[in-house]
KEMARGU-953975 format. One record per residue: residue in one letter; residue number from 0; x, y, z of N, C-alpha, C, CB in turn. Coordinates in nm, 2 decimals. Glycine has a CB too. Layout:
N
+--------+-----+--------+---------+--------+---------+----------+--------+--------+---------+--------+---------+----------+--------+
: residu : num : n.east : n.north :   n.up : ca.east : ca.north :  ca.up : c.east : c.north :   c.up : cb.east : cb.north :  cb.up :
+--------+-----+--------+---------+--------+---------+----------+--------+--------+---------+--------+---------+----------+--------+
:      A : NUM :      X :       Y :      Z :       X :        Y :      Z :      X :       Y :      Z :       X :        Y :      Z :
...
+--------+-----+--------+---------+--------+---------+----------+--------+--------+---------+--------+---------+----------+--------+
This chain:
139
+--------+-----+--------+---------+--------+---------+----------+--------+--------+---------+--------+---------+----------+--------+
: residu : num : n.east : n.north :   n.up : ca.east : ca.north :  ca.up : c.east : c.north :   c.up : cb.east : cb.north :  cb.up :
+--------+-----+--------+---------+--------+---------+----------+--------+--------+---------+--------+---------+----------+--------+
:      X :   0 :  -0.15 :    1.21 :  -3.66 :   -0.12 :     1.17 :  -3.52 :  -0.17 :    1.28 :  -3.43 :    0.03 :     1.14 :  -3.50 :
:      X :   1 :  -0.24 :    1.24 :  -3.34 :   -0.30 :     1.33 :  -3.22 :  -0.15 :    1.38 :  -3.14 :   -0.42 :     1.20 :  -3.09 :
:      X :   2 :  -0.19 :    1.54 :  -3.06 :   -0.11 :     1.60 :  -3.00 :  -0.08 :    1.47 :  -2.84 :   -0.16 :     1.78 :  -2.99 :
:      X :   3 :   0.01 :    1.50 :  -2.78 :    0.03 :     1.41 :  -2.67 :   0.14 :    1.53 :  -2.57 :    0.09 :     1.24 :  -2.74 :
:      X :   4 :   0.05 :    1.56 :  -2.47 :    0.14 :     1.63 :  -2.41 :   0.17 :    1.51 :  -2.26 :    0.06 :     1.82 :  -2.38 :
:      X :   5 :   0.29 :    1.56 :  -2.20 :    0.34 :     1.51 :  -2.10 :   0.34 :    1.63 :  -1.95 :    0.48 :     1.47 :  -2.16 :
:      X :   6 :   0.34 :    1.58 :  -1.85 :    0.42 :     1.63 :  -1.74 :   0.47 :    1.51 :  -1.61 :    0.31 :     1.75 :  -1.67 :
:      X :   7 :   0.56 :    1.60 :  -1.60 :    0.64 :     1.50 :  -1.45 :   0.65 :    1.56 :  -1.36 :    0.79 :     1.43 :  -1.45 :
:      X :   8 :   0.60 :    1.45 :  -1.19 :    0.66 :     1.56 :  -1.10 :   0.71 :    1.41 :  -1.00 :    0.52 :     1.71 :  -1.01 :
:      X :   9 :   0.80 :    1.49 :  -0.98 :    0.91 :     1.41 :  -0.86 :   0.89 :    1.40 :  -0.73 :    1.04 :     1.46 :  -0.85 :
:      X :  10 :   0.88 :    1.35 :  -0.67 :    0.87 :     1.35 :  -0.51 :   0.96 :    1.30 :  -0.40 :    0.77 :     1.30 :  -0.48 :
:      X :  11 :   0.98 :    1.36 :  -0.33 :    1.12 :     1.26 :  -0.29 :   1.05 :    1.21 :  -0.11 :    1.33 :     1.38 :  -0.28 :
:      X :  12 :   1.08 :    1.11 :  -0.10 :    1.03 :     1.03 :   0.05 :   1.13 :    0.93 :   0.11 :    0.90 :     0.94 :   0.04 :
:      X :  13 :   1.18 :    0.93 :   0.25 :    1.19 :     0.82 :   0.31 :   1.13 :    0.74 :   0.34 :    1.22 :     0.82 :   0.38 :
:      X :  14 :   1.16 :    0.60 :   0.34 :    1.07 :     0.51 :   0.40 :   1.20 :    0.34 :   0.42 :    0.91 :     0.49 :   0.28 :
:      X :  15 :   1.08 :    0.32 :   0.53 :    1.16 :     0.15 :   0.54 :   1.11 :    0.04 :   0.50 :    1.18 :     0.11 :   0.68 :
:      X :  16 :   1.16 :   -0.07 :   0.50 :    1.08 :    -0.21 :   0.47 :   1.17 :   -0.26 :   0.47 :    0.99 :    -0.25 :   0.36 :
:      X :  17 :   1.14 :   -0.43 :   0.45 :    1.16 :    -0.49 :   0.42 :   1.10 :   -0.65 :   0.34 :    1.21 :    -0.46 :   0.48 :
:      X :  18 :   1.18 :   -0.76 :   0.31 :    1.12 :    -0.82 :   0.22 :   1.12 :   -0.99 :   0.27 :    1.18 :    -0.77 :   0.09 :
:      X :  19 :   0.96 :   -1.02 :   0.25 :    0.95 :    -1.18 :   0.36 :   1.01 :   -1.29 :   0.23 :    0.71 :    -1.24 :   0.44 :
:      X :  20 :   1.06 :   -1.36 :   0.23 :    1.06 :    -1.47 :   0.17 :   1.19 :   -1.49 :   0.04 :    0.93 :    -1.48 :   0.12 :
:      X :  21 :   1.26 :   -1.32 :   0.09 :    1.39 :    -1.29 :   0.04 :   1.50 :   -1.33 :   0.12 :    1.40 :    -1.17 :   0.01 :
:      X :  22 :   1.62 :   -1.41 :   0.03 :    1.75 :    -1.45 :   0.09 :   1.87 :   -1.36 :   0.02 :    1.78 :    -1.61 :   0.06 :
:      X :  23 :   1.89 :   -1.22 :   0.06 :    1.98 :    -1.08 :   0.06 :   1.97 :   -1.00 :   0.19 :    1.94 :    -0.98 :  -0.07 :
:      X :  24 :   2.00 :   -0.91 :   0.15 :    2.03 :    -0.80 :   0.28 :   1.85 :   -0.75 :   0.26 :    2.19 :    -0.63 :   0.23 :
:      X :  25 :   1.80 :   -0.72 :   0.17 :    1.67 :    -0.62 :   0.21 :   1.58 :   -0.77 :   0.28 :    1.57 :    -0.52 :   0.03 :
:      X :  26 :   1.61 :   -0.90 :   0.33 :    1.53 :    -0.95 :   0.44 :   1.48 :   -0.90 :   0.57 :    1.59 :    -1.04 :   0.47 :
:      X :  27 :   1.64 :   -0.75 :   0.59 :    1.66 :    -0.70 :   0.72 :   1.57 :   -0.60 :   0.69 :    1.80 :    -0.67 :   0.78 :
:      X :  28 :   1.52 :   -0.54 :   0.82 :    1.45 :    -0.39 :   0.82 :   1.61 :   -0.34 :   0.78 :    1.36 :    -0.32 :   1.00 :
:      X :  29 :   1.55 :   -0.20 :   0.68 :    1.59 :    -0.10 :   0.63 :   1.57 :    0.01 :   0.54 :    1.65 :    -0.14 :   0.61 :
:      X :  30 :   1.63 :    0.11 :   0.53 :    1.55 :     0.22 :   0.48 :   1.58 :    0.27 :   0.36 :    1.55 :     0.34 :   0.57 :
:      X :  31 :   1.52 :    0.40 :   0.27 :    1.56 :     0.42 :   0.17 :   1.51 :    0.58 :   0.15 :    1.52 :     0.30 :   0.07 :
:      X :  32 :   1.59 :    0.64 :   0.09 :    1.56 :     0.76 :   0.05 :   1.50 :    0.77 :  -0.08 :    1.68 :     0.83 :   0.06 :
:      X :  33 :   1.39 :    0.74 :  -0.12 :    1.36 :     0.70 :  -0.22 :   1.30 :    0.83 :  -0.29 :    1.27 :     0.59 :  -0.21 :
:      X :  34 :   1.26 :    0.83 :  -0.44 :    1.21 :     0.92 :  -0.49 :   1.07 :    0.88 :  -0.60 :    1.33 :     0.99 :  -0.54 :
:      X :  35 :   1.01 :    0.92 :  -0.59 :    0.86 :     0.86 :  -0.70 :   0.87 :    1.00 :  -0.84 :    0.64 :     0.90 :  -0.57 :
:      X :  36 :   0.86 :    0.93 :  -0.93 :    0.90 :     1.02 :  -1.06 :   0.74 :    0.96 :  -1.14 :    1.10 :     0.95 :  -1.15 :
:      X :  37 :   0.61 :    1.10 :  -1.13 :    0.54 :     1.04 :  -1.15 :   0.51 :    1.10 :  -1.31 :    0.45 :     1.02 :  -1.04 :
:      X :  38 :   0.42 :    1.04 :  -1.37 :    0.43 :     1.09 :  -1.52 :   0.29 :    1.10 :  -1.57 :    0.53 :     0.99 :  -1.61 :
:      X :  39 :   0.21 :    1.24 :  -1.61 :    0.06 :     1.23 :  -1.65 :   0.04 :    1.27 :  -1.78 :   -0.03 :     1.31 :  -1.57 :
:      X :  40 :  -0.02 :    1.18 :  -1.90 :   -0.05 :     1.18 :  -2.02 :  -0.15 :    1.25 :  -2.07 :   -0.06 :     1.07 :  -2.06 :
:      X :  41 :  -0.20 :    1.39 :  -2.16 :   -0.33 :     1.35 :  -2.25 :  -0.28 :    1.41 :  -2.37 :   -0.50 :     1.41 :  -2.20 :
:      X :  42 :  -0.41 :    1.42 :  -2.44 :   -0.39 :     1.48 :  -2.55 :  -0.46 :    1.63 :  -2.58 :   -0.43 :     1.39 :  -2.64 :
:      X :  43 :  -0.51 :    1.66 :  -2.45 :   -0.61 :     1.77 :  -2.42 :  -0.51 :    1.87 :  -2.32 :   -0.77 :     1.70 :  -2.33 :
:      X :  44 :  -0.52 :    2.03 :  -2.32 :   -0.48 :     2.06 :  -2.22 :  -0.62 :    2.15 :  -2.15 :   -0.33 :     2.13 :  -2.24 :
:      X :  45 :  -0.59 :    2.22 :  -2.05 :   -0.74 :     2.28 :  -1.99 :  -0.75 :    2.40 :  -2.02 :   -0.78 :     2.28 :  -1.85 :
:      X :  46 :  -0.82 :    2.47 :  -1.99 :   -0.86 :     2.61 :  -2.00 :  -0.79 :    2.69 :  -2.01 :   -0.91 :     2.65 :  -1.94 :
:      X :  47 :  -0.63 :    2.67 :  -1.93 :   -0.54 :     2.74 :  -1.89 :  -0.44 :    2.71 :  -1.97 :   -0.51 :     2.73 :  -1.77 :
:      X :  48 :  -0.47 :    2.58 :  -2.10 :   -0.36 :     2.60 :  -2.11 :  -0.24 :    2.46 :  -2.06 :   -0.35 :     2.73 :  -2.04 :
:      X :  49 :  -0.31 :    2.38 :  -1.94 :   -0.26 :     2.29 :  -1.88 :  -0.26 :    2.16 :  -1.88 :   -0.29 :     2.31 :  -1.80 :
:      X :  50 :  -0.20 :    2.09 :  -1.88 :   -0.26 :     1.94 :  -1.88 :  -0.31 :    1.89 :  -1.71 :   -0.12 :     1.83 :  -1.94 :
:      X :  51 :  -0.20 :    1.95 :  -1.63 :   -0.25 :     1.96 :  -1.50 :  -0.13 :    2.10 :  -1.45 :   -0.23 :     1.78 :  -1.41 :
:      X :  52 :  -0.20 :    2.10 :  -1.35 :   -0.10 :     2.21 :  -1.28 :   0.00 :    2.12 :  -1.20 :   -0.20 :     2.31 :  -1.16 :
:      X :  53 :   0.10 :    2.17 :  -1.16 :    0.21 :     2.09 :  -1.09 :   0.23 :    2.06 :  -0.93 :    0.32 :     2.15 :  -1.12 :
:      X :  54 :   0.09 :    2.24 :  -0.91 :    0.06 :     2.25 :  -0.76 :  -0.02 :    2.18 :  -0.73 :    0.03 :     2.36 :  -0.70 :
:      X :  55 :  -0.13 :    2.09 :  -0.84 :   -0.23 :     2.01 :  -0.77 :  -0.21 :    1.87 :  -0.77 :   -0.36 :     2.02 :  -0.83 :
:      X :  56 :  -0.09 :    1.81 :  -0.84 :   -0.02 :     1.72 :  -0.81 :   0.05 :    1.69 :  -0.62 :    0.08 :     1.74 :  -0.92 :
:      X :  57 :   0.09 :    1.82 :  -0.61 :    0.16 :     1.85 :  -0.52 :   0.03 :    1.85 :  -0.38 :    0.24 :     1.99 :  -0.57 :
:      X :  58 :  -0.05 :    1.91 :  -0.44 :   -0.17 :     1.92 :  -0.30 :  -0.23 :    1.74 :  -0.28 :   -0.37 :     2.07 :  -0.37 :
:      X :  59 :  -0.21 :    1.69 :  -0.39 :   -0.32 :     1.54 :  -0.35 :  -0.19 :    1.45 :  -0.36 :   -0.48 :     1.48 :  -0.48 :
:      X :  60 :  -0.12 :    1.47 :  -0.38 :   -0.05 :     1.30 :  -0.43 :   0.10 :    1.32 :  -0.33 :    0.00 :     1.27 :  -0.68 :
:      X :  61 :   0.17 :    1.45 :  -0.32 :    0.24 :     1.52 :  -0.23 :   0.22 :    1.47 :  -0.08 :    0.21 :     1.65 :  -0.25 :
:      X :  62 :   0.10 :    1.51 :  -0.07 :    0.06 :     1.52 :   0.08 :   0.02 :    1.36 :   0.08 :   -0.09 :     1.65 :   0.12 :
:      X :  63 :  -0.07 :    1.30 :   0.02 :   -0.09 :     1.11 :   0.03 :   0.08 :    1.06 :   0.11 :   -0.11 :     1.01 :  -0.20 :
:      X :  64 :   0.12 :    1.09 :   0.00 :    0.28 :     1.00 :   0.03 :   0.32 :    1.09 :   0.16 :    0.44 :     1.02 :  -0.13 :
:      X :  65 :   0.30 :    1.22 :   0.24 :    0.38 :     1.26 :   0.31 :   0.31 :    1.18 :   0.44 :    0.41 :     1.41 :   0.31 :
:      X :  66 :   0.17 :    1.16 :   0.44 :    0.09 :     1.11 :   0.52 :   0.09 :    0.97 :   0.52 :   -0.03 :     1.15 :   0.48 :
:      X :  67 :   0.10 :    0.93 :   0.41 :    0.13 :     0.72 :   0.45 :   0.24 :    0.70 :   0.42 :    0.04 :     0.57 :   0.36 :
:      X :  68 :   0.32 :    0.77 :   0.35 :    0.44 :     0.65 :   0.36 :   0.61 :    0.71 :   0.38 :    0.43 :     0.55 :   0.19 :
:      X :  69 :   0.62 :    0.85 :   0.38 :    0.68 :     0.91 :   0.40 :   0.78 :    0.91 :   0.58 :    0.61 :     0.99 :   0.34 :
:      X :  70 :   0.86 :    0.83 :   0.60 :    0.91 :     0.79 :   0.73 :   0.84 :    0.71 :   0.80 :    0.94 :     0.88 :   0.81 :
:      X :  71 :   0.77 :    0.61 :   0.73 :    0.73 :     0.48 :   0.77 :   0.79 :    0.34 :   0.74 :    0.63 :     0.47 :   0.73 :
:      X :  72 :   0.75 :    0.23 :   0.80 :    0.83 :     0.10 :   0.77 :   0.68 :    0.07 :   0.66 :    0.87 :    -0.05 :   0.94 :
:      X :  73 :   0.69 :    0.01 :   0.58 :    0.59 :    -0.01 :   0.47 :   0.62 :   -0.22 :   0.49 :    0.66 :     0.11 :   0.28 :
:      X :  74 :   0.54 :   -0.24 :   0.52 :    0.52 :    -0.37 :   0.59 :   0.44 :   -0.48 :   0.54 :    0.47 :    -0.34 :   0.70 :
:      X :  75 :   0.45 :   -0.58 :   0.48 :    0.37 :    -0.65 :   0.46 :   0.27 :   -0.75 :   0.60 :    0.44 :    -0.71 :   0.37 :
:      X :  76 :   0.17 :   -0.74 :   0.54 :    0.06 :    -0.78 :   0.64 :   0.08 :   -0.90 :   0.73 :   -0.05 :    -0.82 :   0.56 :
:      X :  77 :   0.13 :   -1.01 :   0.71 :    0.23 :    -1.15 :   0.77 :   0.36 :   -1.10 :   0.78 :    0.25 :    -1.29 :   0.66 :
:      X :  78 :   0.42 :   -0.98 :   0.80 :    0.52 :    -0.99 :   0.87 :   0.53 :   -1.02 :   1.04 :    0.56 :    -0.86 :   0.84 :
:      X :  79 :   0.62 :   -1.17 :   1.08 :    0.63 :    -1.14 :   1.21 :   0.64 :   -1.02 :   1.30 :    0.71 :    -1.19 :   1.22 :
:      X :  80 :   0.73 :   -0.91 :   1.30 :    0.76 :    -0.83 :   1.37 :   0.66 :   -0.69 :   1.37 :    0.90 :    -0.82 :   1.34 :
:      X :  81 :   0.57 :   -0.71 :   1.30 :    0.44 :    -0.64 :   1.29 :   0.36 :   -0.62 :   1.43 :    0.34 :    -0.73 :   1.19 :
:      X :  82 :   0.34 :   -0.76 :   1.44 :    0.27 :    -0.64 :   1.62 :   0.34 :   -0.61 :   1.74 :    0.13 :    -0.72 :   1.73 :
:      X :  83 :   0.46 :   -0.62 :   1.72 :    0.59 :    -0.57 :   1.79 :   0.59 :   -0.41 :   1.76 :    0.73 :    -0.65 :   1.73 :
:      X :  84 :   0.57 :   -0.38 :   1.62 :    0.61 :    -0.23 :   1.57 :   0.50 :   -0.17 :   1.67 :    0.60 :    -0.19 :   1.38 :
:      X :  85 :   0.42 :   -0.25 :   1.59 :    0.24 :    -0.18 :   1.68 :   0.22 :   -0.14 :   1.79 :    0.14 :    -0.26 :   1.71 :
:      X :  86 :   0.27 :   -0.25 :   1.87 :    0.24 :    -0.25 :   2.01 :   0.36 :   -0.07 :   2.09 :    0.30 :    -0.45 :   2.08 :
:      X :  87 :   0.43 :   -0.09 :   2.01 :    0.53 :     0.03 :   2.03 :   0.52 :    0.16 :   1.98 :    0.63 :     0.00 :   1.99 :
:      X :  88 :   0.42 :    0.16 :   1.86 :    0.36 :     0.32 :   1.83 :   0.42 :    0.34 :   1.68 :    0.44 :     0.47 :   1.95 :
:      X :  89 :   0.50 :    0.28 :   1.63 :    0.57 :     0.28 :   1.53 :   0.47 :    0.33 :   1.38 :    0.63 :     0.13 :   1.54 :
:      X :  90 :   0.52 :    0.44 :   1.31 :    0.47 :     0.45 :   1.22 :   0.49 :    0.32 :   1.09 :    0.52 :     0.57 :   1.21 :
:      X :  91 :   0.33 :    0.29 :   1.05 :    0.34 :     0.16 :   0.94 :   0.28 :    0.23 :   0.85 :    0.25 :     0.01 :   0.98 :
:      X :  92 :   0.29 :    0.17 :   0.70 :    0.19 :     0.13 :   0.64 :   0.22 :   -0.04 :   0.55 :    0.15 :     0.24 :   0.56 :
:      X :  93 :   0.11 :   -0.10 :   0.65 :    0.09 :    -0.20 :   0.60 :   0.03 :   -0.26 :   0.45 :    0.02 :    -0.23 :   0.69 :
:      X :  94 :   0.04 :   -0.34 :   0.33 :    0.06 :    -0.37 :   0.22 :   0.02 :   -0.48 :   0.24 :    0.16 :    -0.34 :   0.17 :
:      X :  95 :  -0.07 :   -0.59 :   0.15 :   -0.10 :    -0.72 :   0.13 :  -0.05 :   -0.80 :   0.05 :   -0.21 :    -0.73 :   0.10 :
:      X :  96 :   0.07 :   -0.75 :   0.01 :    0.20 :    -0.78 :  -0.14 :   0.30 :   -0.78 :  -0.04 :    0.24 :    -0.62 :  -0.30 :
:      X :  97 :   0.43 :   -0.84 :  -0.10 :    0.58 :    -0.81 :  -0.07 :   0.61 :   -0.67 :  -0.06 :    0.68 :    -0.87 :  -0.18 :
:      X :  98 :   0.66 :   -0.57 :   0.00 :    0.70 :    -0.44 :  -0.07 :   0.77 :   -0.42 :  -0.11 :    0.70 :    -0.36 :  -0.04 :
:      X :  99 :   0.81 :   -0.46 :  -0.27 :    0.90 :    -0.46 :  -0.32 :   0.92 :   -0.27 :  -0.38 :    0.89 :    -0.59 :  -0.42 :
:      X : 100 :   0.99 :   -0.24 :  -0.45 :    0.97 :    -0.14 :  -0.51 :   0.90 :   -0.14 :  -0.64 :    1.07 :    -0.08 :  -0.52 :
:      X : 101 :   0.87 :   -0.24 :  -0.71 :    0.81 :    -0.28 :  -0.79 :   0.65 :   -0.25 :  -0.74 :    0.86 :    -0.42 :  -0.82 :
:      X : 102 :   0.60 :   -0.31 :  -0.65 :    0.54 :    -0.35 :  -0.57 :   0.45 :   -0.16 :  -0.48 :    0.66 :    -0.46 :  -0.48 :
:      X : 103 :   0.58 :   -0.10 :  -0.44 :    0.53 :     0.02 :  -0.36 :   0.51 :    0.17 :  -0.54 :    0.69 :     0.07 :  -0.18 :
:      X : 104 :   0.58 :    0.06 :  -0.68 :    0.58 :     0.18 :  -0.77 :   0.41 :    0.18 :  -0.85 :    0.73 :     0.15 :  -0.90 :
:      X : 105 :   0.33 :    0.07 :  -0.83 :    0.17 :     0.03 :  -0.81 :   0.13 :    0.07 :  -0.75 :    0.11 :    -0.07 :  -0.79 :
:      X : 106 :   0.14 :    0.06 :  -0.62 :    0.05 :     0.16 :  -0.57 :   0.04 :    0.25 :  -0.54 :    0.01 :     0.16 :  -0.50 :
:      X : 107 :   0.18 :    0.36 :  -0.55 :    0.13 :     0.50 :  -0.58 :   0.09 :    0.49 :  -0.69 :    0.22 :     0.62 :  -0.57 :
:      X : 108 :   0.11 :    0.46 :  -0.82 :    0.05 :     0.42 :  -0.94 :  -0.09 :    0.43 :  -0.96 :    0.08 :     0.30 :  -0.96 :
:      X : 109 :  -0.18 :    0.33 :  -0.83 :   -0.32 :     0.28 :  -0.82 :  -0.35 :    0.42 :  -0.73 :   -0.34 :     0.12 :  -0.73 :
:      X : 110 :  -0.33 :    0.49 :  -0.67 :   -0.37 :     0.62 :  -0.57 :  -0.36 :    0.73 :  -0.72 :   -0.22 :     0.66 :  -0.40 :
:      X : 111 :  -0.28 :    0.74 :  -0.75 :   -0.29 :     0.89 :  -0.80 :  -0.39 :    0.81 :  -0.95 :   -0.10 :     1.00 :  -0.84 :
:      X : 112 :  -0.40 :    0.70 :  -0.97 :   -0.52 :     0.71 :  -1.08 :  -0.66 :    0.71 :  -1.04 :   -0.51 :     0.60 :  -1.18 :
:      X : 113 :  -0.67 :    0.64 :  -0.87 :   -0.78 :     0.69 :  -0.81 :  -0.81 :    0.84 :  -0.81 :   -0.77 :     0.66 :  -0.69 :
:      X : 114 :  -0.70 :    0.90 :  -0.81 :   -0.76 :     1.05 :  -0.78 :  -0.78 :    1.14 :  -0.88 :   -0.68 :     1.12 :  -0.69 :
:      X : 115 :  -0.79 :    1.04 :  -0.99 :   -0.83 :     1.11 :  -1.12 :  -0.74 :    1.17 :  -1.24 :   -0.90 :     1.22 :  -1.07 :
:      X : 116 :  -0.61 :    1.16 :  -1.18 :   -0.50 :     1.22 :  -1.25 :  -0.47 :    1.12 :  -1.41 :   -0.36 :     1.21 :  -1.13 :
:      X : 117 :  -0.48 :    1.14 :  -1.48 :   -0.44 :     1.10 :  -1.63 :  -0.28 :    1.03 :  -1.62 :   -0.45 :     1.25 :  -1.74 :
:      X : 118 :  -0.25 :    0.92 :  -1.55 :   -0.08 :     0.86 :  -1.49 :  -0.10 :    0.80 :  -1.60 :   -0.02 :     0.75 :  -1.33 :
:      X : 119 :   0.03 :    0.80 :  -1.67 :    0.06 :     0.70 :  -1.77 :   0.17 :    0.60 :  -1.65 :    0.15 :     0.78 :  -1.94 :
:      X : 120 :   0.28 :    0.63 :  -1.58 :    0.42 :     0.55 :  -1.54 :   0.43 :    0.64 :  -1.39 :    0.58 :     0.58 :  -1.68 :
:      X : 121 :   0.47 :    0.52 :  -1.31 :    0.50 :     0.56 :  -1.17 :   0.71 :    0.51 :  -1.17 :    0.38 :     0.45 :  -1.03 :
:      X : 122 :   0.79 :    0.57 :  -1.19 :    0.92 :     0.54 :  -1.15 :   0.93 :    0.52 :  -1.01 :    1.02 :     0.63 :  -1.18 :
:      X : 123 :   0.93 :    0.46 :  -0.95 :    1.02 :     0.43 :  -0.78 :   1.19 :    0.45 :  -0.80 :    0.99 :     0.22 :  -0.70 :
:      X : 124 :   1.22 :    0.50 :  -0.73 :    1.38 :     0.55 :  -0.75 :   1.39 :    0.49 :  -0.58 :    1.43 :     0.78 :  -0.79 :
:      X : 125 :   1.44 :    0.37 :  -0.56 :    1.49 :     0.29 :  -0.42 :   1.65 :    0.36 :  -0.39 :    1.50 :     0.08 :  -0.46 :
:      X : 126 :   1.74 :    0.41 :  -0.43 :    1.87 :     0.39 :  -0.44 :   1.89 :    0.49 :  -0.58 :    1.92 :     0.23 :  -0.45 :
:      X : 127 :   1.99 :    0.58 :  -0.54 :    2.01 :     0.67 :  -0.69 :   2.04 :    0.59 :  -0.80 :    2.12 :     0.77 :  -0.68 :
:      X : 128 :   2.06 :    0.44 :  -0.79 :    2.14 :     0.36 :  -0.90 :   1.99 :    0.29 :  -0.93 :    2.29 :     0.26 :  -0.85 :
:      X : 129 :   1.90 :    0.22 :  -0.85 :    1.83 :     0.14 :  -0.89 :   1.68 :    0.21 :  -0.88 :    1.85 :     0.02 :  -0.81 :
:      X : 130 :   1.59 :    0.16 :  -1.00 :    1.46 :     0.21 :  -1.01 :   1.39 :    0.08 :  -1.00 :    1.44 :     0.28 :  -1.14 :
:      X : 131 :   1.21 :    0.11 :  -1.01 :    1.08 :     0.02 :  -1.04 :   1.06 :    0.10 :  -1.11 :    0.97 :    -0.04 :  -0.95 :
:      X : 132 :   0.95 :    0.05 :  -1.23 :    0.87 :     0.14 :  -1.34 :   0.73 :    0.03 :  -1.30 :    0.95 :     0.13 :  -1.55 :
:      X : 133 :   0.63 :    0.08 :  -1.31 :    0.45 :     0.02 :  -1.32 :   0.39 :    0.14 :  -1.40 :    0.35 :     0.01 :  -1.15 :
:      X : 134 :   0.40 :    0.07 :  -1.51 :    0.26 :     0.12 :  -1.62 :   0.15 :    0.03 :  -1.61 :    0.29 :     0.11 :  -1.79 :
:      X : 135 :   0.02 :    0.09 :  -1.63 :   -0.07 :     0.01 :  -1.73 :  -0.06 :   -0.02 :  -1.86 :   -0.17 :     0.06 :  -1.74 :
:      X : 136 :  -0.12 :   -0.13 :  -1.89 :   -0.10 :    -0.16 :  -2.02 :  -0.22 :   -0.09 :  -2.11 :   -0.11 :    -0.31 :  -2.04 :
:      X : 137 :  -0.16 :   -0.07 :  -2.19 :   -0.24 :    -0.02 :  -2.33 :  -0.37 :   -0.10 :  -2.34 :   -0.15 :    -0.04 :  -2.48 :
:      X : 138 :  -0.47 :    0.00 :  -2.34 :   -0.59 :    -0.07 :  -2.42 :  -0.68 :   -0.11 :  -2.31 :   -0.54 :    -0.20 :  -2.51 :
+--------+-----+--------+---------+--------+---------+----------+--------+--------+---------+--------+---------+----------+--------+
């Protein structure tokens, strides 16, 4: 069996949303102190010794989330009250999905594998009690 090293780094963000075509409370705008628990796989480490550094997580995937989604309403695209936010200055980021946490745990998911990072699992932490998990599948 091949070596398999791990690292995790946590990030913690506010953000708002809510959800179109849901009958509960998250129908209403509301917010969440959420946390992204992200997780990078190989079987290689680098020169140093590393699988990644924890500060270069922190320089690209840190700063992404503090820049789009960090104290924003995270919005789907057909939301009514969308060019209301707009027209008012309101920090968005808009989404072509529900934003579920399921939903916002993909696309940081899809960003930090754009940026080259070796992600096996994105946790979304919505609520200290409730999580999302998005892996890729194997293979």
């Amino acid at each position: 069996m091949a070596d398999m090293y791990r690292v995790t780094r946590e990030i913690d963000f506010c953000y708002g949303h809510r959800l179109l075509n849901y009958d509960g409370k998250c129908k209403y705008l509301h917010g969440h102190n959420g946390k992204a628990v992200i997780t990078l796989e190989s079987n290689e480490l680098d020169h140093r010794g590393m699988l990644v550094d924890f500060s270069d997580i922190k320089k690209v995937v840190s700063r992404w989330i503090d820049e789009n989604l960090d104290h924003r309403m995270i919005l789907h695209k057909d939301d009514p009250i969308l060019p209301y936010l707009q027209e008012q200055g309101e920090p968005l980021y808009i989404v072509d999905i529900n934003p579920t946490a399921e939903n916002i745990a993909k696309l940081i998911f899809e960003f930090v594998h754009e940026s080259g990072f070796p992600v096996i699992e994105v946790v979304l932490w919505e609520t200290p009690q409730s999580y999302a998990t998005y892996r890729k599948e194997e293979g």
